[in-house]
C-alpha positions as CSV (number, residue, x, y, z in Angstrom):
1,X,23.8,10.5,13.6
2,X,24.2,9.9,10.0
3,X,24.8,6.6,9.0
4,X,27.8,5.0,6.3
5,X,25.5,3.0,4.4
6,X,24.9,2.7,1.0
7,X,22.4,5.2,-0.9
8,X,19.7,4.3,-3.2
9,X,20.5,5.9,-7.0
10,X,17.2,8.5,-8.1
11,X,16.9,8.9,-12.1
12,X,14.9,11.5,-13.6
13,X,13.2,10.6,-16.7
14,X,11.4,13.1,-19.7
15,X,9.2,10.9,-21.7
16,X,6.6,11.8,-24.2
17,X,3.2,13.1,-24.4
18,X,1.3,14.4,-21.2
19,X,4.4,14.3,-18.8
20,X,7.1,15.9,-21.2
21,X,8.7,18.6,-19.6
22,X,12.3,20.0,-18.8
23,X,14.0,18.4,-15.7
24,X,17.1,17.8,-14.4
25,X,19.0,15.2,-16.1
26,X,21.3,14.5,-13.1
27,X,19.6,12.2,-10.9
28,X,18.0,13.0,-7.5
29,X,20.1,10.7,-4.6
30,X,18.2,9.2,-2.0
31,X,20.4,8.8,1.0
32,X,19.2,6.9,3.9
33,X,20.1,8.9,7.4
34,X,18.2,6.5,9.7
35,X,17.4,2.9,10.0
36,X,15.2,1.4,12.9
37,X,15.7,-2.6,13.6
38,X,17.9,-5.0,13.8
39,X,17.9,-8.6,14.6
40,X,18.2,-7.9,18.3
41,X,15.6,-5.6,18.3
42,X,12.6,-5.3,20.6
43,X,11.0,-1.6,19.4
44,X,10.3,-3.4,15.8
45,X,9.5,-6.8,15.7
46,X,6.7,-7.0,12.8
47,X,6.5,-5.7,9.8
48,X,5.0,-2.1,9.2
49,X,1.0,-1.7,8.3
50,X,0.9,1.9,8.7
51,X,2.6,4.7,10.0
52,X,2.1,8.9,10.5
53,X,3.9,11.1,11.7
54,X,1.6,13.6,14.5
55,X,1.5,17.1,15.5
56,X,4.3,16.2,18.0
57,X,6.6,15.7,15.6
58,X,6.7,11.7,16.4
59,X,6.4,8.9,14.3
60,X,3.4,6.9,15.0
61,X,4.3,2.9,13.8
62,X,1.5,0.1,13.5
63,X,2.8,-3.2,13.2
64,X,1.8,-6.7,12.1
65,X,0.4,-9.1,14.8
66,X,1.9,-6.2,17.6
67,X,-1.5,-5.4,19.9
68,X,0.3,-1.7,20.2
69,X,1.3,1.6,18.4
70,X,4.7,2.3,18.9
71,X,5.7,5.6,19.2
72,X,9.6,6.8,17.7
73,X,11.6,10.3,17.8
74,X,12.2,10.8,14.4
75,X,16.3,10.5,15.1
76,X,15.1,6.7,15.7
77,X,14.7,6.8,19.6
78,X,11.6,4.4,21.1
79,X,9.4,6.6,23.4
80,X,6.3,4.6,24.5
81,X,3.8,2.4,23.1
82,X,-0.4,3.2,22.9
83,X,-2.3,0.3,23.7
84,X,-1.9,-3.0,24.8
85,X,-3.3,-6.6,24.3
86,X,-7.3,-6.8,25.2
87,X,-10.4,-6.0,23.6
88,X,-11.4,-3.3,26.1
89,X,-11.8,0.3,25.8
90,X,-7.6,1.7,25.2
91,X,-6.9,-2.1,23.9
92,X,-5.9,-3.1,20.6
93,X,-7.6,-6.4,19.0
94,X,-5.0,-8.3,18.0
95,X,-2.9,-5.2,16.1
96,X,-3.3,-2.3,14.8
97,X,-4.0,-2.2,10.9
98,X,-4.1,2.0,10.5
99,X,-2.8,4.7,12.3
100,X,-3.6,8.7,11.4
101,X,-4.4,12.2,12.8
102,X,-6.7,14.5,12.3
103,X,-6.2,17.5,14.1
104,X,-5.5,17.0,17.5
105,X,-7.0,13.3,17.5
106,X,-4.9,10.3,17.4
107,X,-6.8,7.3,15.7
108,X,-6.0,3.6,16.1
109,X,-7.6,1.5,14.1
110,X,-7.8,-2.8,14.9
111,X,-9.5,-5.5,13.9
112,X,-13.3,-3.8,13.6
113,X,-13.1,-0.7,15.1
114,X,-11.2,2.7,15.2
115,X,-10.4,4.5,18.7
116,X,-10.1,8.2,19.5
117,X,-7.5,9.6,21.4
118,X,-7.1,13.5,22.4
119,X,-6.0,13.9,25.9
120,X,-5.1,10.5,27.4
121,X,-3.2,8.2,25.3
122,X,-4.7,5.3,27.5
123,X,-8.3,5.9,27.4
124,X,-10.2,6.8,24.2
125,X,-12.6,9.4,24.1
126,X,-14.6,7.3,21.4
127,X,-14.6,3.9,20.1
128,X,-16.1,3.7,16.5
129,X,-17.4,0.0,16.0
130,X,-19.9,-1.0,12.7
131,X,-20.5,-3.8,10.4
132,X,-22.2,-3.0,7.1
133,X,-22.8,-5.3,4.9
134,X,-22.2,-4.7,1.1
135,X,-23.8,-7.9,-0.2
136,X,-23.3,-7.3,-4.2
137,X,-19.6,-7.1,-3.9
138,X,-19.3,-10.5,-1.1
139,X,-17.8,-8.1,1.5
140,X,-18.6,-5.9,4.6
141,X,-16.6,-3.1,5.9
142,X,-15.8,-2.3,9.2
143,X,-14.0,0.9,10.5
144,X,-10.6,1.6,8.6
145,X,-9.5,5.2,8.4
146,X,-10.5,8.5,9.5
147,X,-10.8,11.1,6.6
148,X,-10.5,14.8,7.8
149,X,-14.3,15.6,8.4
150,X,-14.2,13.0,11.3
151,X,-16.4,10.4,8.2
152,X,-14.9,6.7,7.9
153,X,-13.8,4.7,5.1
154,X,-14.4,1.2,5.8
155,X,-12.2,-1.7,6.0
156,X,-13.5,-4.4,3.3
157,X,-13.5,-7.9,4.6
158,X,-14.4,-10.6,2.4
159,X,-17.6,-13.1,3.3
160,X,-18.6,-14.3,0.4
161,X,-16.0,-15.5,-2.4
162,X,-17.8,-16.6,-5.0
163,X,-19.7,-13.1,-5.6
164,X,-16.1,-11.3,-5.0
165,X,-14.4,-13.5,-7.5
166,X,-17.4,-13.0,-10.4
167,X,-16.8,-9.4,-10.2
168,X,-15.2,-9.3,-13.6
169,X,-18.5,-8.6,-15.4
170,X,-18.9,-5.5,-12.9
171,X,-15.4,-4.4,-12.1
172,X,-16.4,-1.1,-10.0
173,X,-15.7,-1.2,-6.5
174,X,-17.6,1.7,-4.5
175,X,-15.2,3.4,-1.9
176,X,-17.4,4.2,0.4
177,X,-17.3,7.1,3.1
178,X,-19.3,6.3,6.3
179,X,-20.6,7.8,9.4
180,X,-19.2,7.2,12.4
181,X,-22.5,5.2,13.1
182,X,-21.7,3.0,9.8
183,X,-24.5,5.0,8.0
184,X,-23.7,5.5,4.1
185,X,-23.2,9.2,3.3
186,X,-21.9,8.7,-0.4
187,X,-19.5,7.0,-2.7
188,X,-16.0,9.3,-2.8
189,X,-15.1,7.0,-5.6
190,X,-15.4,4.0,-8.0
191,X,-12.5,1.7,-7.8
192,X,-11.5,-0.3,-11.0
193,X,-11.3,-4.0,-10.3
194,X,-10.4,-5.7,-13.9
195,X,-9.8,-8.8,-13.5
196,X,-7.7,-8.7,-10.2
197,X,-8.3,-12.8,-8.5
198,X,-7.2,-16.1,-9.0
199,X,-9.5,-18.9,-8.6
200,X,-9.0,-20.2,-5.2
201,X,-8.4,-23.8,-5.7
202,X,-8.1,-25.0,-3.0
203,X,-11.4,-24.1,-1.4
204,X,-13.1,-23.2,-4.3
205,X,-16.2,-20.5,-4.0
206,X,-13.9,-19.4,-0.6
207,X,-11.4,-16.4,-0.4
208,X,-9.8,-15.9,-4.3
209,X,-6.5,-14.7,-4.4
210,X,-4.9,-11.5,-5.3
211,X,-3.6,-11.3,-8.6
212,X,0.4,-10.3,-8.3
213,X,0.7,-7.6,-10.5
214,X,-2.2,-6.2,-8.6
215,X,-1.5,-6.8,-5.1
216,X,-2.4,-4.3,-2.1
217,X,0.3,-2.7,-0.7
218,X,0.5,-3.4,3.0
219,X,0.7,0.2,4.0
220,X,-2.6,2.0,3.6
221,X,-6.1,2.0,2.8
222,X,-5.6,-1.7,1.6
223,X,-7.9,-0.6,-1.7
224,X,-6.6,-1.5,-5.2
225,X,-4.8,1.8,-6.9
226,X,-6.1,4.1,-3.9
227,X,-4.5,6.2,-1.7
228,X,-5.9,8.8,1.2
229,X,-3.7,12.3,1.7
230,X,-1.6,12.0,5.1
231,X,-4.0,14.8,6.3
232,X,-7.0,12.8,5.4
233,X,-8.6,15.5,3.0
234,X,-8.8,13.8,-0.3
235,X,-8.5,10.5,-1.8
236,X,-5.7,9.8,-4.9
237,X,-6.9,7.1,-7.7
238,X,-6.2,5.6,-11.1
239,X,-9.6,6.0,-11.8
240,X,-9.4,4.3,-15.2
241,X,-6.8,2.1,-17.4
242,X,-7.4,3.0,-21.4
243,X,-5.4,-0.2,-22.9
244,X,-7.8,0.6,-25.8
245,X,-7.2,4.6,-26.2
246,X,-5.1,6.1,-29.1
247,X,-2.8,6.5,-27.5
248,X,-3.1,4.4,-24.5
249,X,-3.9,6.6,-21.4
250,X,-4.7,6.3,-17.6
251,X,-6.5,8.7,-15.3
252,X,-4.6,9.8,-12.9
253,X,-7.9,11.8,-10.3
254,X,-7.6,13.7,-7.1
255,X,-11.2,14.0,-5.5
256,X,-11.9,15.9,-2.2
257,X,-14.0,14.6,0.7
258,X,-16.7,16.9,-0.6
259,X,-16.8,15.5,-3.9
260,X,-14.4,18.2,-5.6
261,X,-12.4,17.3,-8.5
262,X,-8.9,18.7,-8.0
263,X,-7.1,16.7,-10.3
264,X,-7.7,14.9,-13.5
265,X,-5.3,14.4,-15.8
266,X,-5.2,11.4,-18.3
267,X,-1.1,10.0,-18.5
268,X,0.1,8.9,-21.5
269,X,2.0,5.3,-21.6
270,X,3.4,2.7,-23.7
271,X,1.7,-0.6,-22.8
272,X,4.3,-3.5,-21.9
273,X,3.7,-6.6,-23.1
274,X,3.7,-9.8,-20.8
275,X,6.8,-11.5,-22.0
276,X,6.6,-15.2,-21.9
277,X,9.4,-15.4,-19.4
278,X,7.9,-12.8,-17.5
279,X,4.7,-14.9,-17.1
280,X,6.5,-18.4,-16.2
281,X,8.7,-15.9,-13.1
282,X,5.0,-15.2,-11.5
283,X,3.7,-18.4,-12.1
284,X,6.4,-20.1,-10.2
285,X,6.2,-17.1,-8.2
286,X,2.7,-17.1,-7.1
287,X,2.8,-21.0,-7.3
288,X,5.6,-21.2,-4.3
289,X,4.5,-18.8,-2.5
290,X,1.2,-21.0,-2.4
291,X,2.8,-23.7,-1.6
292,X,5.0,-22.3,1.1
293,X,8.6,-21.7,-0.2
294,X,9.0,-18.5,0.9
295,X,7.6,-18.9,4.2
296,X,8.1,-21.4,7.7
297,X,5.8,-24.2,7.1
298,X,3.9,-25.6,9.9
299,X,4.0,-29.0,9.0
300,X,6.7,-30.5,7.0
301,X,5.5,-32.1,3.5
302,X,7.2,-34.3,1.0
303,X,8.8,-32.4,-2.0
304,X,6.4,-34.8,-4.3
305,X,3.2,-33.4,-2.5
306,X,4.8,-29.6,-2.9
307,X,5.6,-30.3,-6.3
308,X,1.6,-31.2,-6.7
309,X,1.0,-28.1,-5.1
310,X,2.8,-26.1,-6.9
311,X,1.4,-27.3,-10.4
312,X,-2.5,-27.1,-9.7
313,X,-1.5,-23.2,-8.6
314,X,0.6,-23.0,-11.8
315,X,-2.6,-24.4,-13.7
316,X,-4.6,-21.6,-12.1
317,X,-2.4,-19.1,-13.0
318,X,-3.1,-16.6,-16.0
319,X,-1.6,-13.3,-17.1
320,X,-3.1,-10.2,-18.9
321,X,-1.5,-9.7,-22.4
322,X,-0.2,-6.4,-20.9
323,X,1.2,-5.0,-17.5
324,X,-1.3,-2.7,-15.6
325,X,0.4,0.9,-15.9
326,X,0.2,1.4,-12.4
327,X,0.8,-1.3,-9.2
328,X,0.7,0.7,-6.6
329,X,0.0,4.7,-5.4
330,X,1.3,6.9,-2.8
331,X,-0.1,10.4,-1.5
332,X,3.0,12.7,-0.7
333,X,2.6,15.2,2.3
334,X,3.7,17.5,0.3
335,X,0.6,17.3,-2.7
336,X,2.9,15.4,-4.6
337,X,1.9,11.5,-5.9
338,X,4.1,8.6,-6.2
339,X,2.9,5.7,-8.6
340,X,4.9,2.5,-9.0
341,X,4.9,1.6,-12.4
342,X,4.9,-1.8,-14.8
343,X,6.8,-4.8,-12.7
344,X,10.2,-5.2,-14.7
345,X,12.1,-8.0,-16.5
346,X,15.4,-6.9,-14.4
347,X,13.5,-7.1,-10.8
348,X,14.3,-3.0,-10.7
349,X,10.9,-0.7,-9.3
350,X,10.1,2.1,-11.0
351,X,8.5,4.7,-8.9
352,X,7.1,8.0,-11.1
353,X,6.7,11.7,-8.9
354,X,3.3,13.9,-10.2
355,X,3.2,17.3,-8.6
356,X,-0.4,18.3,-7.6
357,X,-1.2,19.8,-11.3
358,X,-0.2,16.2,-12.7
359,X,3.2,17.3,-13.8
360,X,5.9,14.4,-14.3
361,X,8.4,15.5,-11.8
362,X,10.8,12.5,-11.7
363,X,11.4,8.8,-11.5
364,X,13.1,7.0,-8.8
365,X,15.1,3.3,-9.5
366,X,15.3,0.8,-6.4
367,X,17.1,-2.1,-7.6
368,X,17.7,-3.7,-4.1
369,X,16.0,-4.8,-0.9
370,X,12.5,-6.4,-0.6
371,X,9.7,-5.3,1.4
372,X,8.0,-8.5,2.2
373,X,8.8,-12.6,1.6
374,X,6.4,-12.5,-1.1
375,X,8.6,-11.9,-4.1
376,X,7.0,-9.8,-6.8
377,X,6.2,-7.2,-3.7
378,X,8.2,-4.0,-4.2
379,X,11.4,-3.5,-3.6
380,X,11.0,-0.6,-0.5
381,X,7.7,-0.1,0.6
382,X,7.0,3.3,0.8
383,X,4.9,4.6,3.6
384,X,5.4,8.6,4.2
385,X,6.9,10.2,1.0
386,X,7.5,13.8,-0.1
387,X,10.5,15.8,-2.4
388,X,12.4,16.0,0.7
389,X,12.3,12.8,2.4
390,X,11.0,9.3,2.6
391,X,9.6,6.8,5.0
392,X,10.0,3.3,4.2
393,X,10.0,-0.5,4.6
394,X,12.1,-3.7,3.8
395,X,12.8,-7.2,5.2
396,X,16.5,-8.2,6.3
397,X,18.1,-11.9,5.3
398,X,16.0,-13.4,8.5
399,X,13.2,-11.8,7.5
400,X,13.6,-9.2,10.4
401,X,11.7,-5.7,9.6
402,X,13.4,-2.7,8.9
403,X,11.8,1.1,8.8
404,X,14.3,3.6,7.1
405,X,14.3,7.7,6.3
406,X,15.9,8.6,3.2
407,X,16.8,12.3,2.6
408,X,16.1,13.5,-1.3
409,X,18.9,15.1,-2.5
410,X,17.5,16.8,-5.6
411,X,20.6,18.7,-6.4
412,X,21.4,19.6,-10.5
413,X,24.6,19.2,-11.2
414,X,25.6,20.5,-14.6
């Protein structure tokens, strides 16, 4: 059934240097023809962490604090759900964090461990479990994804904050892929990590906090400017930021599991200054969400106590002199790469389309919607992308989850 709601406007852009090219100047239309959720609804209660659609032609949902993959027709209808509450062999730990296929294997991946389904969708025919510590970077990864070869990349969990916070004189993080033993079979990738926490005040040497113009999207491998393909073949990167270059340039890569370049192509852009308004929005930003405003507080505090609060987080607070390029990537099922670009003065996203040679292909607007409470998050978090359709997220007024398909019209008009 196609729905009578409104439709999210698609502009195509033609800027300079390495992504100049001829496109259509009408703008691509991304009409949404399917929403799951509501405020009465049972079938999606938390928001989204991952989602894939299988061989079966299903859509395969993991959801927050939801011990269960949910399984949906894509026209919307609930079929079943994998996996119930437990920490037994075909039960999920707390909820599922990452969902994929590879082949004709469903994975579920939970709190420290990743389970292997072929033929019976309530007993696994593996269970991958590891800890490995990676004592240089204050972390240690547990099972996360599946890549195609059957090899892991981990899940990094922080357990020491004071060596993950100093990081700024070594940036690289290592993305590691792993046996399914936890052994180390190489590094696929070094991950740039300028500069990306806030001192955690409030227990200081503890957990340091994301900066918010590099925050980690909630649907994926949870890595900063990384994404895996849907089929689990290769992993997508900005591998580097040049602020410094003439002209300034980033790297956009495309390695395969085997170590294969198959894309490396340095993107021209114009680097966007942090406005002084920009910088007092995400300190008040970052300083309420701190302190609670944009979430159900447990306990119920004086507004002179938040207002304290608030200030020793505003105090921490700190801004580049420019906007990282890139906040977020996006593999496409179809080779094609989405990267959300600078955070903007008029609260609009601006997502950019690369085909698999690197080619600018277009630029889509979303100036409505929000994808989680925290509010420099994006718009619509996108999930499953491609030039025909998209796969994505947003929160209602009550904070109820929503999961929508959008059909791409890319029709030129003249």
């Amino acid at each position: 059934m196609r729905l009578l709601i409104p439709v999210i406007v698609l502009l195509l852009c033609t800027p300079g240097g390495v992504r100049a090219q001829a496109v259509c100047p009408a703008p691509w239309r991304l009409e949404e023809i399917l929403r799951i959720g509501s405020v009465e609804s049972t079938d999606l209660i938390r928001g989204v962490r991952d989602l894939a659609i299988g061989p079966d032609s299903a859509l395969y949902v993991a959801q927050a604090m939801v011990p269960a993959v949910t399984v949906f027709s894509l026209d919307g209808r609930p079929l079943r759900q994998i996996g119930r509450a437990g920490q037994g062999p075909g039960d999920i730990q707390f909820a599922a964090f990452g969902v994929g296929w590879v082949g004709d294997t469903l994975w579920v991946a939970d709190l420290d461990r990743i389970q292997l389904f072929t033929t019976n969708e309530r007993v696994p025919d593996e269970v991958i479990r590891f800890h490995v510590s990676v004592p240089e970077e204050g972390s240690t990864l547990t099972p996360g994804r599946m890549l195609a070869d059957g090899t892991i990349i981990g899940m990094r969990g922080i357990t020491d904050g004071t060596a993950w916070s100093s990081r700024g004189a070594d940036p690289g993080l290592a993305l590691l892929r792993l046996s399914q033993s936890g052994e180390v079979l190489d590094t696929i990738a070094i991950m740039d990590w300028p500069g990306n926490a806030i001192e955690n005040v409030r227990n200081p040497g503890d957990w340091p906090r994301v900066h918010p113009l590099r925050d980690l999207p909630l649907i994926g491998p949870k890595e900063p400017l990384t994404a895996i393909t849907p089929d689990g073949s290769a992993v997508v990167q900005i591998a580097k930021v040049h602020e410094d270059a003439t002209p300034p340039a980033f790297d956009l890569l495309v390695i395969s599991l085997r170590g294969d370049t198959l894309l490396n192509r340095a993107v021209e852009y114009e680097p966007r200054e942090i406005t002084r308004a920009m910088e007092r929005r995400l300190a008040d930003e970052y300083a309420g969400w701190m302190a609670g405003d944009y979430t159900s507080r447990p306990i119920q505090l004086l507004e002179s106590t938040l207002e304290r609060q608030r200030r020793v987080y505003r105090n921490a607070f700190w801004v580049p002199e420019y906007h990282p390029p890139v906040r977020q990537v996006v593999a496409g099922t179809d080779g094609t790469i989405w990267l959300l670009r600078e955070m903007r003065e008029d609260h609009v996203d601006v997502w950019e389309i690369y085909g698999a040679g690197g080619t600018l292909e277009g630029r889509v607007e979303v100036g409505e919607g929000r994808s989680t409470a925290k509010p420099w998050m994006p718009r619509l978090g996108i999930g499953i992308a491609s030039r025909d359709e998209v796969w994505g997220t947003t929160r209602g007024e009550y904070d109820e989850p929503y999961l929508h398909r959008y059909r791409v019209d890319r029709t030129c008009a003249p």
